[in-house]
C-alpha positions, 0 to 999 in steps of 0.5 A, spaced: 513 537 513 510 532 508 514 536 502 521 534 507 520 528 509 518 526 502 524 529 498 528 525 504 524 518 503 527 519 495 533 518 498 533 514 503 530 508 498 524 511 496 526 512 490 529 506 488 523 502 491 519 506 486 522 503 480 522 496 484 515 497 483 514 500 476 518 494 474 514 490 475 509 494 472 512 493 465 514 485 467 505 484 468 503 488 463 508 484 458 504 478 459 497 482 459 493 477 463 497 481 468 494 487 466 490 489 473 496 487 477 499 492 473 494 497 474 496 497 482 503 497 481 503 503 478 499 507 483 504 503 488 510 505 485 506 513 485 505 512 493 512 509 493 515 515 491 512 520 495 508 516 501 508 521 506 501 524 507 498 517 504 496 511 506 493 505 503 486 503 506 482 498 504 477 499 499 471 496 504 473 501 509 472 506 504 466 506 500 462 501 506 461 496 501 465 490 498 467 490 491 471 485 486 477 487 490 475 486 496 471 479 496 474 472 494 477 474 487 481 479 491 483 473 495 485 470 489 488 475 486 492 477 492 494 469 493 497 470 486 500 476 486 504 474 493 507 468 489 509 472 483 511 478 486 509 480 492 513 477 497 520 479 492 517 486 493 515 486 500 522 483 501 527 489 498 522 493 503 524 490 509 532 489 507 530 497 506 527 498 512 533 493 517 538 497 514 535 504 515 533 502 522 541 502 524 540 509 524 536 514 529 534 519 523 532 513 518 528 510 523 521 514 521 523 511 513 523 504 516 517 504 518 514 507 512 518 502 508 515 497 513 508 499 512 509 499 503 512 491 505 505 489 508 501 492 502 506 489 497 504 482 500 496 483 498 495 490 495 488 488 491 482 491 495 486 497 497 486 504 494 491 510 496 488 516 499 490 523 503 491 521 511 485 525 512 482 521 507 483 515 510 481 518 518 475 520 516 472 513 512 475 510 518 470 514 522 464 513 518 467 506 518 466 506 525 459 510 527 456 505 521 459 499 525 456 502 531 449 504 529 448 497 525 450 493 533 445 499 536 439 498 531 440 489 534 441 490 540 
């Protein structure tokens, strides 16, 4: 099902989302102070080609721990990435979305072209995982979070 629905997703604005997102890439790379947001759009761009069967997760969520990404840099980095490319992005997935969601078939790739506009608007912190991936580190995420309410109470 994931193999289908990704060939479709190519069609239905996948692919030319993707290129949207590897531009960028070369355009932050070009001025080399972009180079870590380039980094992520590229890795975007991949997962922008074939989503379906990944999502992104915020690496707080993953690893249990905070890291550059997801802490105050983080913030600054998504601020500065949401000015310079992350609102024109999340914009040519949202026009993307609107258009496909005319259609009964094309509703499932709006909302996936939805979810990539929220994750075009702050992508640093965020990695892309399997959907297993993510279910089971939301999982361990929630039983940590427990056990910690557990042990204060």
């Amino acid at each position: 099902m994931r193999t289908l629905g990704n060939f479709l997703w190519l069609i239905f604005g996948g692919f030319f989302m993707g290129l949207c997102w590897w531009l960028a890439a070369l355009l932050a790379c070009i001025t080399i102070v972009g180079l870590p947001w380039a980094r992520a759009c590229f890795n975007i761009g991949l997962f922008t080609f074939l989503p379906f069967g990944r999502e992104a997760i915020s690496r707080r969520v993953l690893n249990q721990q905070d890291d550059l990404g997801t802490g105050g840099l983080g913030l600054i980095g998504n601020v500065i990435w949401f000015l310079f490319a992350g609102f024109w992005l999340a914009l040519g997935h949202v026009l993307t979305a609107v258009a496909l969601a005319i259609t009964i078939i094309g509703i499932p790739f709006a909302l996936q072209h939805l979810k990539l506009a929220g994750l075009a608007l702050a992508p640093i912190g965020q990695s892309i995982v399997t959907t297993e991936v993510a279910q089971l580190a939301r999982l361990d995420n929630a039983n940590a979070t427990l056990n910690n309410l557990r042990g204060r109470s």
